[in-house]
N, C-alpha and C positions, 0 to 999 in steps of 0.2 A: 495635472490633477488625476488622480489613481481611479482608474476604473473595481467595479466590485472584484476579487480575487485576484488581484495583481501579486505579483511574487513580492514585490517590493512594501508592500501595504505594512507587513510584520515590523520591517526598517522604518516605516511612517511612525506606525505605533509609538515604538519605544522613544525617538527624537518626540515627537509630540508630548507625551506622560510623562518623559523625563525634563520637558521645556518649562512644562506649566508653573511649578513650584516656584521659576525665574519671569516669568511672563509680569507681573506684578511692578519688577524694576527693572526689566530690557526692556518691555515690550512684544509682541510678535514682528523680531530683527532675525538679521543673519547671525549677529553673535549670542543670539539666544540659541537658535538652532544648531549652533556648532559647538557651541560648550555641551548642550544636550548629547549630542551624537558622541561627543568626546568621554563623557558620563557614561556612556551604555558600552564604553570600549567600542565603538565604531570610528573610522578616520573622521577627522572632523569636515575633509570634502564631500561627505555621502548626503549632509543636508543638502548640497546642491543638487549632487544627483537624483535624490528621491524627491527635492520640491526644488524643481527646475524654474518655477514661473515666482520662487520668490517664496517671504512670508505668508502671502495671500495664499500659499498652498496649503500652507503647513495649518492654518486657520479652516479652510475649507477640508480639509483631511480630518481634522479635530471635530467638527460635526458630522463627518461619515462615522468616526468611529464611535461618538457618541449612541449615534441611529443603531449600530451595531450591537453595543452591548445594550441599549435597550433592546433591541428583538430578543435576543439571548435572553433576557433577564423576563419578556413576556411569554415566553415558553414556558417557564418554572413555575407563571401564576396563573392562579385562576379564573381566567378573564371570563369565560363563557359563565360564570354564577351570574356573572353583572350583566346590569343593561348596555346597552350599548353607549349611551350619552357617558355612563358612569365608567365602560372604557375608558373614554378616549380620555376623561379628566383624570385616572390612575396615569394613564401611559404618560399625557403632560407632565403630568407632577412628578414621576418618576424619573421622564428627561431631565429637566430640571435641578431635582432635587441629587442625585449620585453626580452634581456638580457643584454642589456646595462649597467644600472645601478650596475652589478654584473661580470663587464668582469672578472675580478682579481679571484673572485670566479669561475670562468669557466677555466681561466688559471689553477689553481690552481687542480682542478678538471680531464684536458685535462695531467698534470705531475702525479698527482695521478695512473693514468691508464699507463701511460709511462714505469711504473715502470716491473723489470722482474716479469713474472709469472701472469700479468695484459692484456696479448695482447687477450684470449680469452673474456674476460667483454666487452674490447672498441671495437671489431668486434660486438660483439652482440647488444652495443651501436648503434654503427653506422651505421649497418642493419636495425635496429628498425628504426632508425629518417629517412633513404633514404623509407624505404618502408610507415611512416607516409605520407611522403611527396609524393611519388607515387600518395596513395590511395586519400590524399588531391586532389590532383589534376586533379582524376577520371581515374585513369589507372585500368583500367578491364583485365589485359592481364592474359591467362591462362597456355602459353606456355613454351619455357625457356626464351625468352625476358624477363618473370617477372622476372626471375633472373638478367640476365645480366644487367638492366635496373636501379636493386637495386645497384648491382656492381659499376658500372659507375658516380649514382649519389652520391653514398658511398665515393669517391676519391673524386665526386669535393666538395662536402658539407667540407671533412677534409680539403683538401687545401683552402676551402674560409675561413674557422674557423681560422687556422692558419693565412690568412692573415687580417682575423678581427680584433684578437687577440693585433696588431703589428698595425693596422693603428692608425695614427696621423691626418689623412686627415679629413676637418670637414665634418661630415655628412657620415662620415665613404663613403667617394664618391669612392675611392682608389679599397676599395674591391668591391662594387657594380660593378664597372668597370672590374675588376678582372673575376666575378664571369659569367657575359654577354659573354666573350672571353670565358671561360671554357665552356660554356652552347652552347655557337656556333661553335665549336669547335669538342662537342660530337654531336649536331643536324648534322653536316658536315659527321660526320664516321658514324653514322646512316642513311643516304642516300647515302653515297658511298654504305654500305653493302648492304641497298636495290637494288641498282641498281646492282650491282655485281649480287648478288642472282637471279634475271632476266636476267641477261645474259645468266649466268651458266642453267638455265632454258632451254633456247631459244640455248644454244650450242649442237652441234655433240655429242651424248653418247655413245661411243662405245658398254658399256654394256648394255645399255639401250633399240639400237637399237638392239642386239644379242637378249636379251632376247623377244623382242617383235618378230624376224623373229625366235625363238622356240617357243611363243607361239601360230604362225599361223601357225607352221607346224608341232604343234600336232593336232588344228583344222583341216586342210586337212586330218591328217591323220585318226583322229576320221569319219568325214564327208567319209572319201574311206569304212569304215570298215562297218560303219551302212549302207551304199548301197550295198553292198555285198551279 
């Protein structure tokens, strides 16, 4: 699996973009990836080479590259007008949507990874694309919020995917709808916890207050000894 800037990553590309259009009736196979590579005038052993570990490569490559040309494509817009919640629901739909014309290959793709022995790839997949989407959006956070933040948007990204997936609705409006309720939903338990967290603040510490009436009255007791 390609690390960010691999030489090799360009050779991913093309076998990948040139697979999809076939993904639909091979599958994510070896004879999908080697008619592809054959298509782009590469030897057709270079799919081995470049997805050593299999299909499962070539599938997890296809969501790096996806996360990619969404950055690319958040650069050109203008996220900072928006709020922040209204971010990160362009940057979803975005993901999402400039895969339209290949959902069956995404389906196809999303069963691939389903499979036993497959759950650490699509964690790592869909850490990748929440934390693309994050930094799209300009979250600078340093604390464990980065985590949890990833967490959170990790569950709702897969459950929009699956409802993408399945809509019928034109303009895919179903999930968009969908996806607004999730998003508001997590902004809701995000200001509960703040405001909890300021309570908890602002509340009686027993220990808290203990420790501050020992550390005045080891200062007294310091302050008796040096007047001594």
């Amino acid at each position: 699996m390609s690390e960010a800037g691999d030489p090799l990553d360009p050779a991913r590309d093309r076998i990948v973009l040139a697979a999809l259009p076939n993904v639909p009736f091979d599958g994510w196979s070896w004879r999908c990836l080697r008619a592809a590579a054959k298509a782009e005038g590469l030897d057709e052993t270079m799919a081995e080479r470049v997805f050593p570990h299999g299909p499962v490569d070539a599938v997890v490559h296809f969501a790096a590259l996806a996360d990619r040309r969404l950055a690319e494509e958040a650069k050109a817009a203008d996220l900072a007008a928006m709020r922040f919640t209204q971010r990160i629901a362009w940057l979803v739909r975005r993901r999402l949507e400039a895969w339209s014309d290949h959902r069956e290959a995404v389906r196809r793709a999303i069963g691939l990874l389903a499979l036993p022995g497959r759950a650490a790839a699509a964690a790592r997949s869909t850490w990748r694309t929440a934390d693309a989407i994050w930094y799209a959006a300009g979250d600078s956070s340093t604390d464990f919020s980065f985590y949890t933040r990833r967490v959170t948007l990790g569950a709702v990204y897969a459950a929009t995917l699956l409802c993408w997936l399945d809509d019928k609705s034109e303009s895919s409006t179903v999930t968009w709808e969908f996806l607004d309720r999730r998003l508001a939903g997590v902004g809701q338990i995000g200001k509960l916890r703040a405001k909890a967290t300021e309570r908890l603040k602002r509340a009686p510490n027993p220990l808290r207050d203990l420790a501050k009436l020992r550390a005045g009255s080891r200062g007294q007791a310091r302050r008796k000894r040096s007047q001594a």
